[in-house]
MARKENU-183921 format. One record per residue (C-alpha): residue in three letters; x, y, z; residue number from 0. Coordinates in steps of 0.1 Angstrom, whole numbers, plus 5000, padded with zeros to 4 digits. Layout:
<recs>
ALA X Y Z NUM
...
</recs>
This chain:
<recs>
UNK 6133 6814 2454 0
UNK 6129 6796 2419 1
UNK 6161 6786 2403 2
UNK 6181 6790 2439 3
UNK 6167 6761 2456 4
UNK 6159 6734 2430 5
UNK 6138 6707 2441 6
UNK 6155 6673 2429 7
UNK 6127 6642 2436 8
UNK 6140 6603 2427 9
UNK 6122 6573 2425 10
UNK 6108 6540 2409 11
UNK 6073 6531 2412 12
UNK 6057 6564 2433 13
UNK 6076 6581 2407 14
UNK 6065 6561 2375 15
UNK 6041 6590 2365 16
UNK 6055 6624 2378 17
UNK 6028 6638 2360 18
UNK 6008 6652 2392 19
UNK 6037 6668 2406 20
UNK 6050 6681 2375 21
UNK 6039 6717 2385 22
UNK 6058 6718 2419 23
UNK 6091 6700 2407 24
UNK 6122 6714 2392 25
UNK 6139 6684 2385 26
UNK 6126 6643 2385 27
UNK 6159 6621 2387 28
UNK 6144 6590 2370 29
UNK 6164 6555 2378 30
UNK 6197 6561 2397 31
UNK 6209 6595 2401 32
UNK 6245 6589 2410 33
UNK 6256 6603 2377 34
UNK 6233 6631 2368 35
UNK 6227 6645 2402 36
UNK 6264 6655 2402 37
UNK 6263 6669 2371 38
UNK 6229 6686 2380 39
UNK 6248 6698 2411 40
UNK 6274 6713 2388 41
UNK 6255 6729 2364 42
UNK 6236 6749 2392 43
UNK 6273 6761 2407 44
UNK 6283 6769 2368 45
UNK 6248 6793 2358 46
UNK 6256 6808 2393 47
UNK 6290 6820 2388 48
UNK 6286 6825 2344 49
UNK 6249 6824 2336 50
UNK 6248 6812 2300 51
UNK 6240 6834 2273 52
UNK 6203 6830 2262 53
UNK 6202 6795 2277 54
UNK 6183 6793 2311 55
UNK 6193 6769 2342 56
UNK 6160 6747 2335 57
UNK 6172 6740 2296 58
UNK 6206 6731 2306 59
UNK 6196 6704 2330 60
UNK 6173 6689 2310 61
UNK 6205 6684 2282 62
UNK 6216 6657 2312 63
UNK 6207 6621 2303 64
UNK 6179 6606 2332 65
UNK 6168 6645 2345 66
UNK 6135 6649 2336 67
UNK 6123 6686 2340 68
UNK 6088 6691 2337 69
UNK 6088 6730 2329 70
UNK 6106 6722 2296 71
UNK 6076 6703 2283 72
UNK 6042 6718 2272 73
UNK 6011 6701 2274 74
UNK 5976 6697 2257 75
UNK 5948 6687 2277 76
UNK 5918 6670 2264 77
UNK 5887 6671 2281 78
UNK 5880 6649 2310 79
UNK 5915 6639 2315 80
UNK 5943 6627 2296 81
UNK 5966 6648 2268 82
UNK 5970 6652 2231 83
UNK 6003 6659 2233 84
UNK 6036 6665 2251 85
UNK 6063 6685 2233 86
UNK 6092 6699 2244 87
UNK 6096 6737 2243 88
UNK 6129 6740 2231 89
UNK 6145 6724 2202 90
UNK 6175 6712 2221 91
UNK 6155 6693 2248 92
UNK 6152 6656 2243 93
UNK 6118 6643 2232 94
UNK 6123 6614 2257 95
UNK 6142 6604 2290 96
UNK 6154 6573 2296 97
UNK 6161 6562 2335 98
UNK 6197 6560 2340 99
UNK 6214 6525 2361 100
UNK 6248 6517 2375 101
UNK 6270 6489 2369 102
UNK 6271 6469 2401 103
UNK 6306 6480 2410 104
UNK 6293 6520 2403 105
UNK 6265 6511 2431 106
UNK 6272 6530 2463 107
UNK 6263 6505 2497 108
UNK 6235 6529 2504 109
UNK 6216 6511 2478 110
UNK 6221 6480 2499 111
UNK 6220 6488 2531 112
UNK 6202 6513 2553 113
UNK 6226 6543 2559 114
UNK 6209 6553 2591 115
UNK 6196 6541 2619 116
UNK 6172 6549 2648 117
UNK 6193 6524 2672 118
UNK 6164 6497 2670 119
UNK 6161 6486 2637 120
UNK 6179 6486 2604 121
UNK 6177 6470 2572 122
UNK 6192 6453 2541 123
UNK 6185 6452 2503 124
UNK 6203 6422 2489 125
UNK 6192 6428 2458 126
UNK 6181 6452 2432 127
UNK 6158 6447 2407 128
UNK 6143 6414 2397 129
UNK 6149 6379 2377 130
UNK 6111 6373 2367 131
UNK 6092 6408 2344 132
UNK 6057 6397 2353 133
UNK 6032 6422 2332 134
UNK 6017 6439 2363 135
UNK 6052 6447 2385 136
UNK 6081 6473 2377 137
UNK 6105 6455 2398 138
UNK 6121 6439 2369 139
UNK 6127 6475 2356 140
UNK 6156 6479 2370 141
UNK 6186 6461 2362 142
UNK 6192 6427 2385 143
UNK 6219 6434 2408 144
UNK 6233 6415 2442 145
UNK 6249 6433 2469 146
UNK 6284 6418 2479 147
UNK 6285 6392 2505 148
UNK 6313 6411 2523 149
UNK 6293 6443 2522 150
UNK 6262 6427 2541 151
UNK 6284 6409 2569 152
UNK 6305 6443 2578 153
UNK 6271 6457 2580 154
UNK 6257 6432 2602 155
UNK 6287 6431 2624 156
UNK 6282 6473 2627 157
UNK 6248 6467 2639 158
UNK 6261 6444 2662 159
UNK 6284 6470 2676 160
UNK 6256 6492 2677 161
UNK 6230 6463 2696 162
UNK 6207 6472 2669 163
UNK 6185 6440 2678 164
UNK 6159 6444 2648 165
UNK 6170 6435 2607 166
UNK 6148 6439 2582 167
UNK 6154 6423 2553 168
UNK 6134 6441 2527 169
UNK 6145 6428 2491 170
UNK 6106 6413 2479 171
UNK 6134 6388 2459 172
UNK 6155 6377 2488 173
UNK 6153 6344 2478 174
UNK 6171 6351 2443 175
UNK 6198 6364 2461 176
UNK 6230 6335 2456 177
UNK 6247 6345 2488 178
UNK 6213 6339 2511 179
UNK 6219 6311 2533 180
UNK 6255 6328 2543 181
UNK 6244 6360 2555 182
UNK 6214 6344 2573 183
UNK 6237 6320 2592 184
UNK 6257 6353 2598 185
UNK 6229 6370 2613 186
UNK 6216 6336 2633 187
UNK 6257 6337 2649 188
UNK 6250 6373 2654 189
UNK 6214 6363 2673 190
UNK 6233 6335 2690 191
UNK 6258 6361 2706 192
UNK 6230 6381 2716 193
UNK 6209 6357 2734 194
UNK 6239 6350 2756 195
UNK 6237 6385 2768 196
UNK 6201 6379 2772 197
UNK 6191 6402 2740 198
UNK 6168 6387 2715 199
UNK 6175 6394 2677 200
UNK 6142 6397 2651 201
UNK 6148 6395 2616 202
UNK 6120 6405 2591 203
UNK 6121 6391 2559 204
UNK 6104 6405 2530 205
UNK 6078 6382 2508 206
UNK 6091 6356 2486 207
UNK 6084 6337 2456 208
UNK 6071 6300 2459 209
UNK 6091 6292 2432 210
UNK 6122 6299 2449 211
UNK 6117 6287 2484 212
UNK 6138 6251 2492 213
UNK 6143 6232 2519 214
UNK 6176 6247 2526 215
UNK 6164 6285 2524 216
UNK 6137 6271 2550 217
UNK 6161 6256 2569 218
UNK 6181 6284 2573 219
UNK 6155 6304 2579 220
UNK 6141 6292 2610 221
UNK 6174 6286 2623 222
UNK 6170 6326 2625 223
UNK 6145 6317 2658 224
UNK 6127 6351 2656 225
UNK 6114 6360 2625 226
UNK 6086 6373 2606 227
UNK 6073 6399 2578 228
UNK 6075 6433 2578 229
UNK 6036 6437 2569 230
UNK 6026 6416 2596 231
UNK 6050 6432 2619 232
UNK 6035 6467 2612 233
UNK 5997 6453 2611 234
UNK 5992 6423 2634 235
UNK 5998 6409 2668 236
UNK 6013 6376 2656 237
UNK 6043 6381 2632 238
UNK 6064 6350 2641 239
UNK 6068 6321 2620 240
UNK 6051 6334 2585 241
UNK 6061 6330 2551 242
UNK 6048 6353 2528 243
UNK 6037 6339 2491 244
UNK 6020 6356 2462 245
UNK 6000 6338 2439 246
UNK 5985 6370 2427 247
UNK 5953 6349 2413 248
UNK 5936 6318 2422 249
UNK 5930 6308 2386 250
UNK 5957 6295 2365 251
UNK 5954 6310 2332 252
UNK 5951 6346 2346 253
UNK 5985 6338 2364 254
UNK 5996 6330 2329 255
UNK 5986 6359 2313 256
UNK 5997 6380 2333 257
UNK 6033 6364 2332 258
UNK 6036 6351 2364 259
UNK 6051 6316 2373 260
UNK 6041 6309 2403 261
UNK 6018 6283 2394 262
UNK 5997 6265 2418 263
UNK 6019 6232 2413 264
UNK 6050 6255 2421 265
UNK 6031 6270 2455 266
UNK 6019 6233 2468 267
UNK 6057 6222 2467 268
UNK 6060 6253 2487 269
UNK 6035 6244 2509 270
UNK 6047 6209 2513 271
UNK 6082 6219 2524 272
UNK 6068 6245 2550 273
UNK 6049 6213 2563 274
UNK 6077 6194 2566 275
UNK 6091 6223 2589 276
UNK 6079 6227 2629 277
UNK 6083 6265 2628 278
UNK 6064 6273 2598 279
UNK 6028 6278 2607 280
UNK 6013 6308 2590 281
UNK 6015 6311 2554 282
UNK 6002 6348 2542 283
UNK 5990 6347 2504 284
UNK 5992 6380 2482 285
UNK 5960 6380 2458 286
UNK 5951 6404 2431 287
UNK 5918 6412 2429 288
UNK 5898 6436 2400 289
UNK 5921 6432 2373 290
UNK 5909 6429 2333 291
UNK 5901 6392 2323 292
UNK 5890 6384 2358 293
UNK 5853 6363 2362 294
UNK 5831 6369 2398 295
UNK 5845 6331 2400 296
UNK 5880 6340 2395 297
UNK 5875 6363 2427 298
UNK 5855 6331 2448 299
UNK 5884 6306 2438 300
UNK 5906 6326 2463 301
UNK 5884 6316 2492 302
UNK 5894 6280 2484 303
UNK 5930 6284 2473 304
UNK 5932 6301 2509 305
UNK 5915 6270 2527 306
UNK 5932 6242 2506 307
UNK 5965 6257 2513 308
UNK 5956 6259 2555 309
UNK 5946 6223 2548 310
UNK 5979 6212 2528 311
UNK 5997 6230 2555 312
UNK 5986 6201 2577 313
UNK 5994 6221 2615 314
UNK 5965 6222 2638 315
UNK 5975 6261 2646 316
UNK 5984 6267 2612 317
UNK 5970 6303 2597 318
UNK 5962 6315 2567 319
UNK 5964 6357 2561 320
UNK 5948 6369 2527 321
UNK 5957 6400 2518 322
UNK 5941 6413 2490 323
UNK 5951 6444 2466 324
UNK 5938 6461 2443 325
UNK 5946 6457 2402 326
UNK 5965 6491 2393 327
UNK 5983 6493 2362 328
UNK 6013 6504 2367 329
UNK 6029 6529 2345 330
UNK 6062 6513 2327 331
UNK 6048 6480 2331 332
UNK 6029 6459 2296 333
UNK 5992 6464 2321 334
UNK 5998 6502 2321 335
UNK 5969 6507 2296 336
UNK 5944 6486 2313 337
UNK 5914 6495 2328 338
UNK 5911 6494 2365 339
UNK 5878 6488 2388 340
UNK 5864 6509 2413 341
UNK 5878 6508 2445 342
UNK 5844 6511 2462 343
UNK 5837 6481 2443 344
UNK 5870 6460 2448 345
UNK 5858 6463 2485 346
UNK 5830 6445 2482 347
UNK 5849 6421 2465 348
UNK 5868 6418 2490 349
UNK 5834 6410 2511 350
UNK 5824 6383 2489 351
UNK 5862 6366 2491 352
UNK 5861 6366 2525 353
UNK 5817 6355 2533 354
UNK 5829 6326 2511 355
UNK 5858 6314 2530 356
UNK 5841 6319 2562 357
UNK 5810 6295 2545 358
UNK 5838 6271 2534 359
UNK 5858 6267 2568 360
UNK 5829 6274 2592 361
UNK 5824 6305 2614 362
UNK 5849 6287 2645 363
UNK 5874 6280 2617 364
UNK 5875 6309 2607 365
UNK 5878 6330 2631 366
UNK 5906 6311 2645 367
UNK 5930 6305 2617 368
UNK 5920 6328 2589 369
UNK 5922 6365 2584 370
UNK 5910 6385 2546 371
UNK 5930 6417 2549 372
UNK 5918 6446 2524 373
UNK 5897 6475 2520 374
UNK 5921 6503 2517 375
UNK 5895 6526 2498 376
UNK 5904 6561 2502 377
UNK 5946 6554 2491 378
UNK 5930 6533 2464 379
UNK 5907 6564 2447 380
UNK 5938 6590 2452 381
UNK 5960 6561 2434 382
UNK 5936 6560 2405 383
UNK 5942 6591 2398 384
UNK 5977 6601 2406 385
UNK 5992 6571 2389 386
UNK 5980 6578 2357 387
UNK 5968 6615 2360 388
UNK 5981 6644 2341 389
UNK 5996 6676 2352 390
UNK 5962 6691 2365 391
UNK 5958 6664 2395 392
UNK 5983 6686 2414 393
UNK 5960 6713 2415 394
UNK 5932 6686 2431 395
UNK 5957 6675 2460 396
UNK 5963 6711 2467 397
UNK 5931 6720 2467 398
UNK 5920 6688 2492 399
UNK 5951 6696 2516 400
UNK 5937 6733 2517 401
UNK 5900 6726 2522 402
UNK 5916 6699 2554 403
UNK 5903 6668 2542 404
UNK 5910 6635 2557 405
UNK 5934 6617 2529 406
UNK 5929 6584 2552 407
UNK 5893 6587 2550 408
UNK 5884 6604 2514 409
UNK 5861 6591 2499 410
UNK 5849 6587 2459 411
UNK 5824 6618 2464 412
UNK 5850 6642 2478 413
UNK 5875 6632 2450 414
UNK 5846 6636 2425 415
UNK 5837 6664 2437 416
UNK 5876 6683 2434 417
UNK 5886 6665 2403 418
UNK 5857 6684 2387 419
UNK 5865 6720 2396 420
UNK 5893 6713 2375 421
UNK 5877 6699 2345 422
UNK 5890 6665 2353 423
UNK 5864 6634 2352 424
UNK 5873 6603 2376 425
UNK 5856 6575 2357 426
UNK 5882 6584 2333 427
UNK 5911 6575 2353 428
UNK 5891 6538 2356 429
UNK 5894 6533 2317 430
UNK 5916 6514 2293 431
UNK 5937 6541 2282 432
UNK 5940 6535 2248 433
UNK 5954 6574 2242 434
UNK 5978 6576 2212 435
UNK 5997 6596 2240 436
UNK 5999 6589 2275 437
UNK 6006 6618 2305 438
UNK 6039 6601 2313 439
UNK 6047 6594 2274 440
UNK 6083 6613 2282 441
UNK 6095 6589 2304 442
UNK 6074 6559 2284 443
UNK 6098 6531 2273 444
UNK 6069 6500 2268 445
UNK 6068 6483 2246 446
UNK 6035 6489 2225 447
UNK 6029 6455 2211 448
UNK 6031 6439 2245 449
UNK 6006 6458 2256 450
UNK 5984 6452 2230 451
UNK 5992 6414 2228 452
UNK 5981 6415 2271 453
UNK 5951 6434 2266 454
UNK 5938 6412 2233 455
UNK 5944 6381 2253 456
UNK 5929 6396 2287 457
UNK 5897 6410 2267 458
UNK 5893 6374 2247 459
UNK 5890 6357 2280 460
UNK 5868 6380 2296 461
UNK 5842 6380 2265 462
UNK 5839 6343 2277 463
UNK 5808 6333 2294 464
</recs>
């Protein structure tokens, strides 16, 4: 029943736009609820037991700072896509909501470490947030924070108590956390005990940045014995002895534009300390591929990062995995304006990155020690439009669970086809969105001159021949 139940939805980046859900939520906790869900909890108890005079429960949770609540907020739709405006429908409802963090000793261990566990695997977030605010990622969003050493070895010795044999180390910035090479020695003692009792420990460890990896963290690392990533733990047969790195484009001006510092001199130092190591013999490189500024030989130079790296590597069996994603500007990031390609395009990108690495390497080479992951097409069209859609993409998803469609296989036509029962235009969603107002403008805290500073310098290189 409305107004009994409230639905109360948190999140960072699958939350960035709301937008599409608006409709079905009551409530969007945006940042770290730990202040306003209590006071949203009380408020509910308090119209309960004294409803307020003239003032409904909707309008009094919006009055609390970081609770965004879609129903107080009216919207124009133009054609196609997109809105004129948002307004709030009440004069005492904010015109914007800003996300809401803690101080690090506010921050519940929950935001560190898993608070459950299925008995054969649990995990650990050392750290929150993000040193580097690279114009493409929202992980810099939130304030940088690192979990207390304390708190990670008290919850390493509980999963020891527990025999959970599987940790997961899922930070994508492990390496900036300062207490690192303690709590992996503290795990590797943990390991140590276990393969005494004839149990073997696994630790998965989230990608890192080339920039940050030593000879120490290395070190440390492989003391661990079993290790690997969590992506090649989910997807692929060999998950052992991998370090993750992501250049996020082969060319280095585009790295630079986009704010990244990972440049290639930083990667090859990276490289040349996992030669130097026995253990390390797959190196998996993170590429981006369709994004604004980008050249056809942009996309090609990948093939032969991905084969000079295998050769710097120097190990006969050493691997190379490419995984390759798709650009998507992600709202409350500088790139959230930029135009994106089509994901039936990107694939056959991803066709041309990975016929020239196979005419590079050879056919034999390649098959033995190289592997282009991509192609995720159908999450890739429902992404284009649900990350910067507006209000009315709701309706679509409804209307594609109803008719049983195959989310893991839809494909452009079907989307197409929806998104136009509801007025809605996909190509649209593909555009630079150079909208006075954007659909998550409520929540928008971007700068505007950063994003037209990106865009100018990403359009000035691609009008380049």
């Amino acid at each position: 029943m409305p107004g009994v139940h409230p639905m109360v939805i948190g999140g960072n980046s699958g939350l960035a736009d709301p937008e599409p859900l608006a409709d079905y939520l009551d409530v969007v906790a945006i940042g770290e609820a730990e202040r306003s869900l209590p006071e949203l909890l009380r408020i509910v108890h308090a119209q309960r037991s004294q409803p307020g005079a003239g003032v409904s429960l909707h309008e009094r949770i919006a009055l609390v700072p970081g609770l965004y609540v879609p129903s107080m907020y009216a919207c124009d739709f133009l054609p196609g896509g997109g809105v004129r405006t948002i307004r709030p429908t009440k004069p005492t409802v904010p015109s914007a909501v800003h996300a809401q963090y803690l101080d690090l000793g506010d921050v519940h261990p929950a935001h560190f470490t898993y608070p459950i566990t299925d008995g054969t695997a649990a995990g650990l977030h050392p750290v929150v947030g993000c040193r580097h605010t690279c114009g493409f990622c929202n992980l810099g969003v939130p304030p940088f924070r690192q979990a207390p050493l304390e708190m990670l070895t008290a919850y390493v010795d509980r999963l020891e108590e527990l025999k959970v044999r599987k940790i997961i180390i899922s930070a994508p910035t492990f390496t900036q956390y300062r207490h690192r090479r303690e709590l992996l020695e503290h795990i590797h003692t943990y390991a140590q005990r276990a393969a005494d009792e004839g149990e073997k420990v696994t630790t998965i460890i989230g990608s890192i940045r080339a920039d940050e990896i030593s000879a120490d963290y290395l070190d440390t690392v492989t003391e661990l014995g079993d290790f690997g990533h969590l992506f090649t733990e989910l997807n692929l047969s060999q998950a052992r002895g991998i370090i993750t790195i992501a250049p996020e484009w082969a060319t280095p001006d585009l790295v630079a534009m986009y704010g990244k510092t990972q440049t290639r001199e930083r990667v090859d130092k990276a490289i040349d300390l996992c030669r130097a190591s026995r253990h390390i013999n797959t190196i998996m490189l993170y590429f981006i591929v369709g994004a604004p500024g980008e050249h056809p030989e942009d996309r090609l130079a990948i093939a032969d990062y991905a084969r000079d790296v295998r050769q710097r590597l120097g190990h006969p069996d050493g691997s190379v995995i490419v995984k390759l994603h798709q650009f998507m500007p992600k709202p409350g990031t500088p790139s959230q304006r930029l135009r994106m390609a089509d994901p039936d395009m990107v694939k056959k990108y991803g066709d041309q990155i990975r016929d020239r690495l196979r005419t590079l390497v050879g056919a034999e080479a390649f098959e033995e020690h190289y592997r282009v992951l991509y192609g995720e097409t159908s999450r890739m069209h429902l992404e284009v439009v649900c990350s910067r859609g507006v209000r009315r993409i709701g309706r679509v998803l409804e209307d594609l669970y109803d008719a049983g469609v195959d989310l893991k296989n839809l494909t452009k036509d079907q989307i197409v086809e929806a998104l136009a029962k509801h007025g809605l235009v996909y190509d649209r969603h593909l555009r630079h969105m150079d909208d006075p107002v954007l659909p998550w403008q409520i929540l928008n805290h971007v700068n505007r001159d950063a994003e037209m500073r990106l865009a100018d310098s990403l359009s000035r290189r691609e009008a380049r021949s």
